[in-house]
Backbone as numpy.savetxt, mean C-alpha at the origin, in Angstrom:
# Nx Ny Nz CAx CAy CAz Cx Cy Cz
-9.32 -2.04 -1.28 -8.80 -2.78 -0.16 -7.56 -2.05 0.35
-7.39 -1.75 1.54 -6.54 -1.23 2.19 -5.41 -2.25 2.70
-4.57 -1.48 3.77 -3.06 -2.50 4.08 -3.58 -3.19 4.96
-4.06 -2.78 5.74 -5.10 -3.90 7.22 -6.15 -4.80 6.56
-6.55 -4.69 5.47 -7.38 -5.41 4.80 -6.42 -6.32 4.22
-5.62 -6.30 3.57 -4.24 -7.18 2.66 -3.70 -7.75 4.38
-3.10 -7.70 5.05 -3.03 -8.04 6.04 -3.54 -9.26 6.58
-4.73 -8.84 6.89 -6.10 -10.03 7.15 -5.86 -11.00 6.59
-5.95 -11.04 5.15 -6.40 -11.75 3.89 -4.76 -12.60 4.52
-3.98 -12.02 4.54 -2.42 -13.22 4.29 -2.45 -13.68 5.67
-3.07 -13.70 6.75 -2.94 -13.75 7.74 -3.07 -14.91 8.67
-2.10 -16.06 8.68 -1.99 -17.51 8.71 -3.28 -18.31 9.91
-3.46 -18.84 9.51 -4.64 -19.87 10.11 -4.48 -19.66 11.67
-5.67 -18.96 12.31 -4.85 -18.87 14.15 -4.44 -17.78 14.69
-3.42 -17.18 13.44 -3.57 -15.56 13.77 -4.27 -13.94 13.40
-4.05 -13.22 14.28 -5.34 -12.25 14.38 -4.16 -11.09 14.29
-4.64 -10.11 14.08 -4.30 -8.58 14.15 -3.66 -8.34 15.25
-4.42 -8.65 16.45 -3.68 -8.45 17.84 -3.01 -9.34 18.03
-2.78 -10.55 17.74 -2.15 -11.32 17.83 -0.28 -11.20 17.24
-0.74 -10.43 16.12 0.82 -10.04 15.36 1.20 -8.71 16.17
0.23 -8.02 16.62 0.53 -6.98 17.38 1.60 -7.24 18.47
0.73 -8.32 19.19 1.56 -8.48 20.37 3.14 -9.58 19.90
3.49 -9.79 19.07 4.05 -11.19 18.18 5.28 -9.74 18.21
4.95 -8.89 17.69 6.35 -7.35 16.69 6.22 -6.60 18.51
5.26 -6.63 19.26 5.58 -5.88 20.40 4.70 -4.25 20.26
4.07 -4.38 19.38 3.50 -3.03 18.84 2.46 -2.77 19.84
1.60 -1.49 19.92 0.74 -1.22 20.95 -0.76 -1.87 20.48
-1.52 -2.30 21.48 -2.78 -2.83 20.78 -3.73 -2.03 20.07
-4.20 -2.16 18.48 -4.85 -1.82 18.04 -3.67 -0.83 16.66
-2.51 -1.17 17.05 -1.56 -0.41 16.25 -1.71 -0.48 14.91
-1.59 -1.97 14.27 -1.89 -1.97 12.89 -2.86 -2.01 12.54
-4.09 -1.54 13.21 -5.40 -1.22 12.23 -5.32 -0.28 12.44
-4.88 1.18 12.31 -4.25 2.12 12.21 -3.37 2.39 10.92
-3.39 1.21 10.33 -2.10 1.62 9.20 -3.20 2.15 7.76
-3.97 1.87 7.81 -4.53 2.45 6.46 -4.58 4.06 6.48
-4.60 4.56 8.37 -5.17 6.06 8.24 -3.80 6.98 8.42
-2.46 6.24 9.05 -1.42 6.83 9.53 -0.27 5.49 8.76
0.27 5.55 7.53 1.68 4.80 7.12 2.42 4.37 8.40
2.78 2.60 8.76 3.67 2.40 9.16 5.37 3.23 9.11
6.16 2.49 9.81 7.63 3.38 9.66 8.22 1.99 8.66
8.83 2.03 7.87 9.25 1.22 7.07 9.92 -0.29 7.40
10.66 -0.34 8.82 10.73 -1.60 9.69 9.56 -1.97 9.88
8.76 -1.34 10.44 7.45 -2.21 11.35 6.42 -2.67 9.77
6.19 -2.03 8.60 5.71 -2.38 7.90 7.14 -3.89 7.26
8.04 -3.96 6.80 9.30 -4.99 6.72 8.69 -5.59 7.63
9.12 -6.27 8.49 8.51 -6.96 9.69 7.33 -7.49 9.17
5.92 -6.81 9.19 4.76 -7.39 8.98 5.17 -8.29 7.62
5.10 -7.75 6.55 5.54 -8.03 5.07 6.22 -9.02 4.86
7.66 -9.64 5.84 8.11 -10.83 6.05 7.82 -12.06 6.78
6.80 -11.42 7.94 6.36 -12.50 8.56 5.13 -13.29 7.69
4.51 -12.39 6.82 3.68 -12.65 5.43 4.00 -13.60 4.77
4.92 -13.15 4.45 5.77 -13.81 3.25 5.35 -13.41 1.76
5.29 -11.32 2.14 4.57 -11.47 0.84 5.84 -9.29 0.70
5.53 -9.25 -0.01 6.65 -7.65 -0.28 5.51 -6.65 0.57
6.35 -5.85 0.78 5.82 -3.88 1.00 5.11 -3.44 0.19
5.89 -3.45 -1.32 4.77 -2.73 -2.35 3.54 -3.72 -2.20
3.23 -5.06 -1.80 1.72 -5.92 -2.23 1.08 -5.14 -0.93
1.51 -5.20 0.22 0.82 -4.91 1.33 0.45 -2.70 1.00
1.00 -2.27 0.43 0.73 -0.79 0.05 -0.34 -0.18 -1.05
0.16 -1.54 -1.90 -0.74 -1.21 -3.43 -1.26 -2.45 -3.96
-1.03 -3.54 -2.85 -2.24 -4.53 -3.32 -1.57 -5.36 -4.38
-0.62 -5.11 -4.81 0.35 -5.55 -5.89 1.74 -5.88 -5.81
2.30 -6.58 -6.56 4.24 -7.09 -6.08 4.56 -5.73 -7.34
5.91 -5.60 -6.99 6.02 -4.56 -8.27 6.42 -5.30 -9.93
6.46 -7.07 -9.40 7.01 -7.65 -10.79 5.53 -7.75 -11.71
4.71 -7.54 -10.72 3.38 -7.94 -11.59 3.02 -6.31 -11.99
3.45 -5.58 -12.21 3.69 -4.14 -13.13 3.49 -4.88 -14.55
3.24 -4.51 -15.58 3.33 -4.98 -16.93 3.40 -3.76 -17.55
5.41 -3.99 -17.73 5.58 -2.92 -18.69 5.89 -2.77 -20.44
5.03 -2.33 -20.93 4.85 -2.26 -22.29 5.65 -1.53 -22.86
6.05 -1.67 -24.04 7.52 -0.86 -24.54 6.78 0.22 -25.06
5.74 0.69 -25.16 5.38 2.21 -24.80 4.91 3.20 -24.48
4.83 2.34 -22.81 4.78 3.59 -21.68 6.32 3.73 -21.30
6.68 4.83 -21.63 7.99 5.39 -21.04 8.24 6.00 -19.66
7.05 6.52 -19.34 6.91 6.88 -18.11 6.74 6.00 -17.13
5.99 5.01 -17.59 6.29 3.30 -16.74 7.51 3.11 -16.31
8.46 3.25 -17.53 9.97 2.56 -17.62 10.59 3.67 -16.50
10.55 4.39 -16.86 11.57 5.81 -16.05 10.97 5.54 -14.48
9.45 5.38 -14.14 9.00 4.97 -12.68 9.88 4.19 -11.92
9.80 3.05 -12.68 9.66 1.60 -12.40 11.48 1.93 -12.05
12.48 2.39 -13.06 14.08 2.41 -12.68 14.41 3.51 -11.58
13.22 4.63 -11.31 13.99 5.45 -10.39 13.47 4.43 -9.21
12.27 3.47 -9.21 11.91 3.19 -7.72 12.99 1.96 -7.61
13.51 1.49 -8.85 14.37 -0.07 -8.28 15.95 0.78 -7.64
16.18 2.00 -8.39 17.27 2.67 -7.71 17.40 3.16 -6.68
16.00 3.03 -5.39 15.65 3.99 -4.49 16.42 2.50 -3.31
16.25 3.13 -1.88 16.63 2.43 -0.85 15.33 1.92 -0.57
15.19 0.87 0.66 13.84 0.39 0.51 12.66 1.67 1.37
13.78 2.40 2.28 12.79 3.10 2.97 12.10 4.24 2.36
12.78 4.68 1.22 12.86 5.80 0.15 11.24 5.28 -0.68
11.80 4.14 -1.06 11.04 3.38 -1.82 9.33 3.41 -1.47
9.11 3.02 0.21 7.63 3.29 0.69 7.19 4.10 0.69
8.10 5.70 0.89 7.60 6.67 0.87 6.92 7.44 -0.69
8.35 7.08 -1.52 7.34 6.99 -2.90 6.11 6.62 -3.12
5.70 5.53 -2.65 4.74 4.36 -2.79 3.68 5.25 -2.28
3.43 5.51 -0.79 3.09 5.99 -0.25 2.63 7.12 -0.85
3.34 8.16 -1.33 3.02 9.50 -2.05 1.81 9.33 -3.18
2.56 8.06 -4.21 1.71 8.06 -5.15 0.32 7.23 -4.86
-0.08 6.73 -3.76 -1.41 6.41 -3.33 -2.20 7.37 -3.20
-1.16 8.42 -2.71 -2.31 9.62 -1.81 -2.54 10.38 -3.47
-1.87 10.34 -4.49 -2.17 10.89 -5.68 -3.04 10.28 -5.96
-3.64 9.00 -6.00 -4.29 8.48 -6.54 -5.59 8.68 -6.16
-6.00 8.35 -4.79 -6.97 8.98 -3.84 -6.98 10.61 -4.44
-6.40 11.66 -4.63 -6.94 12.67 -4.85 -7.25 13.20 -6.18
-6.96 12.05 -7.25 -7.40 11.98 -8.31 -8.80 11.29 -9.01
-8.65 10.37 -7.94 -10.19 10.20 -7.77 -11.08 10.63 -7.47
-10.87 11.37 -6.22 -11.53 11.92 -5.66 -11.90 13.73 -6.53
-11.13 14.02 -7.54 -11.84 14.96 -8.14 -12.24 14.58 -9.40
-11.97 13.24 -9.88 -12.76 12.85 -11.36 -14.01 12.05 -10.61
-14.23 11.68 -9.30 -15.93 11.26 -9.09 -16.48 12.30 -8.54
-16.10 13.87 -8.31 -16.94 15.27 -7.68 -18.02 15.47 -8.99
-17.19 15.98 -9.72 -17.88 16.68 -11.16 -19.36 15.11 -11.49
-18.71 14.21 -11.23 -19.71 13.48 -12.04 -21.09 13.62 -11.10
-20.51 13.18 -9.71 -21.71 13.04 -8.67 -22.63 14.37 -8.75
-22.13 15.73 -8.54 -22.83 16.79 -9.02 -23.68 16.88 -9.65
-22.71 16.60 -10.88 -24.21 15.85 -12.41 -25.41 15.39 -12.05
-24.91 14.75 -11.54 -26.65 13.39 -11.36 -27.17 13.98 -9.95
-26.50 15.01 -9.04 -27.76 15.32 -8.18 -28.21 16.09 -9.26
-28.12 16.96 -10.55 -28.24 18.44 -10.79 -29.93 17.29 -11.81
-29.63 16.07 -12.12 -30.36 15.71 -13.26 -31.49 15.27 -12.73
């Protein structure tokens, strides 16, 4: 599920996509656009408050309190304090970064497999 998809889903009884579009002043068709091109960190704020829900849920589908950190992943711990030390705009772009890691980590642990099974 993407941010225009999370979007939708919180998206109060009545209102529509274009509807918040025209609500922030944005151009029509602007935020269904956000899954392929990152908002600027206001206009995503903005959406996120009129929600009533955070940046990180609308980015990663998740609040960052619902993280569950276990006393040993350390690399959790060290994440989790450089992103609460970051500014908020700092903060999306992190966010942001580590999505696109994620997508390209996927995207080379499902190559090798798919290969497989055309080869079988």
């Amino acid at each position: 599920m993407g941010i225009v998809d999370r979007i939708r889903e919180r998206l109060p009884k009545g209102e529509s996509l274009a509807s918040l579009e025209k609500r922030f002043g944005y151009s029509s068709s602007y935020i269904r656009k956000w899954d392929d091109a990152l908002p600027s960190a206001d206009r995503l704020y903005q959406v996120a408050s009129f929600l009533s829900v955070s940046m990180e849920y609308l980015l990663i589908g998740e609040e960052i309190s619902d993280v569950n950190l276990s006393n040993s992943d350390s690399n959790l711990r060290k994440l989790t304090d450089i992103y609460i030390n970051l500014p908020e705009d700092e903060r999306i772009l992190l966010v942001a970064e580590a999505v696109k890691i994620q997508k390209t980590v996927k995207q080379t642990v499902q190559t090798p497999i798919n290969k497989q099974n055309k080869l079988a």
